[in-house]
Residue frames as qw, qx, qy, qz and C-alpha x, y, z in Angstrom:
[[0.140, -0.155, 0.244, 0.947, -190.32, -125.03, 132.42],
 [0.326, 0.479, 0.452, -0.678, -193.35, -123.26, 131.66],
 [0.643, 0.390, 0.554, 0.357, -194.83, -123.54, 128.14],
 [0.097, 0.454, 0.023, -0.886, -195.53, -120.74, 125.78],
 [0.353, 0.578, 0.679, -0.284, -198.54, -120.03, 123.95],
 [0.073, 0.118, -0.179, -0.974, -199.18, -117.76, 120.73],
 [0.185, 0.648, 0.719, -0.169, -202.57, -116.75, 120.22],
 [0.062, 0.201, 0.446, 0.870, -204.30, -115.12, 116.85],
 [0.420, 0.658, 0.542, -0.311, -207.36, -113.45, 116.46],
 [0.336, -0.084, 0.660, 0.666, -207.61, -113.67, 112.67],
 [0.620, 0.553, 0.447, -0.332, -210.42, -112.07, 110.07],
 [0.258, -0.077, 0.692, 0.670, -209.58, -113.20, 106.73],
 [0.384, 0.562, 0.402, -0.612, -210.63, -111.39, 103.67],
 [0.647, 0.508, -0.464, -0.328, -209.42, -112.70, 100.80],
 [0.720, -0.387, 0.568, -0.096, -209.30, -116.58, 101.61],
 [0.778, 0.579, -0.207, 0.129, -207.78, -117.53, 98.01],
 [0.270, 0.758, -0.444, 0.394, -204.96, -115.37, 99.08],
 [0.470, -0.722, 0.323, -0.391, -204.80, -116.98, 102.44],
 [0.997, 0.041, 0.069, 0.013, -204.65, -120.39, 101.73],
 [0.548, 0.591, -0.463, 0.369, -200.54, -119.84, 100.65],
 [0.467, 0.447, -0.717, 0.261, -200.32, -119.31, 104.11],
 [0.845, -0.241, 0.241, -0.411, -202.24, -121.98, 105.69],
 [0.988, -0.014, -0.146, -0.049, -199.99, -124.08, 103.80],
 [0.442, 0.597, -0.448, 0.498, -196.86, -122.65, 104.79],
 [0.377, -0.631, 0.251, -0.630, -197.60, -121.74, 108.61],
 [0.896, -0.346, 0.105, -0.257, -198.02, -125.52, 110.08],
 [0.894, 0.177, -0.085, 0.403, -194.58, -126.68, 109.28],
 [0.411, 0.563, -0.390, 0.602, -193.09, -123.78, 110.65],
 [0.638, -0.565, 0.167, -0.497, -194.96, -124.26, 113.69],
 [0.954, -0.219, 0.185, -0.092, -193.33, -127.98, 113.69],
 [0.726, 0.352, -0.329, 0.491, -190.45, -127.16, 113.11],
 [0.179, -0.696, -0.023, -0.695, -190.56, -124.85, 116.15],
 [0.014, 0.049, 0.844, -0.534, -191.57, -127.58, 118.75],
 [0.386, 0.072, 0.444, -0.805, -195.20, -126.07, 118.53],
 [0.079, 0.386, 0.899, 0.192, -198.37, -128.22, 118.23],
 [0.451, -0.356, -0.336, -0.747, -202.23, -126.60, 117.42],
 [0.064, 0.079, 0.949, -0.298, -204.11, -126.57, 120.13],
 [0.353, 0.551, 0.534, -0.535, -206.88, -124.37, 118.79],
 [0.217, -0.150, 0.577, 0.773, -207.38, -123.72, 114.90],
 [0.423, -0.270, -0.291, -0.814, -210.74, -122.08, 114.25],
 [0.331, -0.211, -0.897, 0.204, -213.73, -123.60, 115.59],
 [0.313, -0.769, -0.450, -0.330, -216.79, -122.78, 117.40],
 [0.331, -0.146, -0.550, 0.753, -216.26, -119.72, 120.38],
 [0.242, -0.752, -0.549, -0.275, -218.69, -117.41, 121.72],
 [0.002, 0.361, -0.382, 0.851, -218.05, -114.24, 124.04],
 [0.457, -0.536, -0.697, 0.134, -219.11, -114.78, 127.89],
 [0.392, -0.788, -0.298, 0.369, -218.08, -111.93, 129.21],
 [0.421, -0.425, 0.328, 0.731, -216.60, -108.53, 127.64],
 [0.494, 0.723, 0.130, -0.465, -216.51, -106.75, 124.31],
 [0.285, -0.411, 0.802, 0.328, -214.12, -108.91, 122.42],
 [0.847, 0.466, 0.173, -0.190, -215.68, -110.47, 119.06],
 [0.445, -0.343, 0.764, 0.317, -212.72, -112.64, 117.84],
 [0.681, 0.477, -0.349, -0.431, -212.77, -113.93, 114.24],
 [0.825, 0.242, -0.498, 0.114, -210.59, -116.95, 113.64],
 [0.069, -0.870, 0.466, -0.148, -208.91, -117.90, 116.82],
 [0.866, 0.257, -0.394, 0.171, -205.82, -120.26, 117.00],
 [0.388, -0.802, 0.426, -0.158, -203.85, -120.83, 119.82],
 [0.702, 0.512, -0.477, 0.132, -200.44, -122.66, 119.26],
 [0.758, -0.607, 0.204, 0.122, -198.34, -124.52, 122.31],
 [0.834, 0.360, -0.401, 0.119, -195.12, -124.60, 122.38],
 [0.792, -0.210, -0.440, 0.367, -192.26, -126.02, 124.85],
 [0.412, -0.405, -0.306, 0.757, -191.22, -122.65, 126.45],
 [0.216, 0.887, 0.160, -0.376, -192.02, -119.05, 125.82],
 [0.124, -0.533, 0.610, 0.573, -188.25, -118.47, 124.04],
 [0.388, 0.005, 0.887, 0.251, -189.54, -121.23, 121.75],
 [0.322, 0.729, 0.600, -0.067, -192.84, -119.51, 120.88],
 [0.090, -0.886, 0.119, 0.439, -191.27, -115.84, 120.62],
 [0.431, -0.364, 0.675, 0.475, -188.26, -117.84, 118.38],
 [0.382, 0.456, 0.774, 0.217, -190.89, -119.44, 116.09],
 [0.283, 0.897, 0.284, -0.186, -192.19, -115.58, 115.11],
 [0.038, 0.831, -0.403, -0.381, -188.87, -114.71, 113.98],
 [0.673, -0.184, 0.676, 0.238, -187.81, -118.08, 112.21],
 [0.146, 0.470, -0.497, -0.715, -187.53, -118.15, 108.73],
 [0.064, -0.128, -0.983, -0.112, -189.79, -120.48, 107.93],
 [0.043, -0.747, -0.548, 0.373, -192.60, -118.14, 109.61],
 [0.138, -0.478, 0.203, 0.844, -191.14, -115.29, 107.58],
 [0.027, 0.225, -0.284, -0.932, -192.14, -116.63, 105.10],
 [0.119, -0.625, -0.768, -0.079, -195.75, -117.62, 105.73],
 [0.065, 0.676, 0.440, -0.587, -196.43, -114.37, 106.85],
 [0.164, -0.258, 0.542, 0.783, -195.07, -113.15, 103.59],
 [0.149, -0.289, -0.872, -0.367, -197.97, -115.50, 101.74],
 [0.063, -0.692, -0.709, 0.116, -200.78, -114.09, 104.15],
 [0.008, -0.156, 0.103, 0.982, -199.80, -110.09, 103.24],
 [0.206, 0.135, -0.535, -0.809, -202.76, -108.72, 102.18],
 [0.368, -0.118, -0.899, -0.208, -205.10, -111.63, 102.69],
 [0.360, -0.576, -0.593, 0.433, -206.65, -110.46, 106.62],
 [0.310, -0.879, -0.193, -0.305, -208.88, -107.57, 107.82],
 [0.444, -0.801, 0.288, -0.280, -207.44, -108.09, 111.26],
 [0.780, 0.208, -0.510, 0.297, -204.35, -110.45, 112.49],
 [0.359, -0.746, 0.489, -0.275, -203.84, -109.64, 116.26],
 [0.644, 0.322, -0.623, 0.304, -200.58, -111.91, 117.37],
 [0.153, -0.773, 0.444, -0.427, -199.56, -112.48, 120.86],
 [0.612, 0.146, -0.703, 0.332, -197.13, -114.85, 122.77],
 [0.731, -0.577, 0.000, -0.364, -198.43, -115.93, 126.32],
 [0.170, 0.332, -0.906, 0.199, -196.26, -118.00, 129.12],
 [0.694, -0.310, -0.252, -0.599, -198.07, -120.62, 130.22],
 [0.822, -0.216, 0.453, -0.268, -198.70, -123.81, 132.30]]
């Protein structure tokens, strides 16, 4: 079964406010199934007009699983905690390998 992927591109602008939900956000990923595989970190554009901020990219055992994890209550309310807190938050769920 194919995994599934979500992938942020994240600019935070009030990183007080964010922290709530940095600490909320990894436990609902594991509870999910899903592990970090990216979580900031150095990236660099090679080719294109993309400039990413923050990007994270989350695995988890199937696509249904990744898609599940944005509705879960547990993700509800981390997103709750990051209202307010980001410039930009693009979201999207990938199938993968």
């Amino acid at each position: 079964m194919p995994s599934g992927y979500v992938i942020a591109d994240v600019e935070v602008s009030d990183p007080e406010r964010y922290k709530g939900y940095q600490a909320l956000s990894p436990g609902a990923i594991a509870a999910a199934g899903g592990e970090f595989v990216v979580r900031g970190g150095r990236h660099e554009t090679l080719e294109g007009n993309w400039t990413p901020g923050r990007v994270v990219v989350v695995k988890f055992p199937s696509y249904e699983a990744a898609r599940a994890f944005y509705d879960s209550a547990l993700y509800v309310a981390a997103r709750a905690q990051r209202a307010g807190a980001t410039k930009t938050f693009n979201l999207i769920v990938v199938e993968g390998a």
